[in-house]
N, C-alpha and C positions, 0 to 999 in steps of 0.2 A: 587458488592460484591458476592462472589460464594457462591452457598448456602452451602456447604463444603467444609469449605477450608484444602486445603492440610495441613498432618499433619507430613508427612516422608520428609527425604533431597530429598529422590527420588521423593517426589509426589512435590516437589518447583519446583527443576529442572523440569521435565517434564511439569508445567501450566508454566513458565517463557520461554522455546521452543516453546512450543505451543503461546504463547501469540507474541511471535517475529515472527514465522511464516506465524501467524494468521493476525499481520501487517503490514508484508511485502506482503501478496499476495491482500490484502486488496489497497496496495499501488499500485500493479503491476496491478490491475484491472481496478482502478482506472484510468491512464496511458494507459488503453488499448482501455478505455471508451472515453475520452477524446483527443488523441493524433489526430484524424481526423477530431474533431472539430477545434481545433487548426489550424494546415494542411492549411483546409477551412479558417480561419480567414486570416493568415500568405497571404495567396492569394487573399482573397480581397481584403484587404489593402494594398499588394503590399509591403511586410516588407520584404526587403530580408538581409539576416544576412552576406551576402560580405560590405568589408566598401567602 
């Protein structure tokens, strides 16, 4: 809960941008953290994604 919450159309919109942005690089980080661990798994165990 912010500790002021927006009280204009314009101050929704702009925390409701910011919060999708704020998700999505959260996600792409995530994905960027992660993707080489993966990678490394996918090769250990020899998973390969041709059928």
């Amino acid at each position: 809960m912010p500790v002021n919450p927006p009280l204009t159309q314009a101050g929704k919109f702009f925390a409701g941008l910011y919060a999708l942005y704020a998700g999505l690089v959260f996600i792409a980080m995530a994905a960027l953290l992660f993707t080489p661990f993966l990678h490394r798994l996918l090769h250990k165990f020899h998973w390969d994604l041709k059928g």
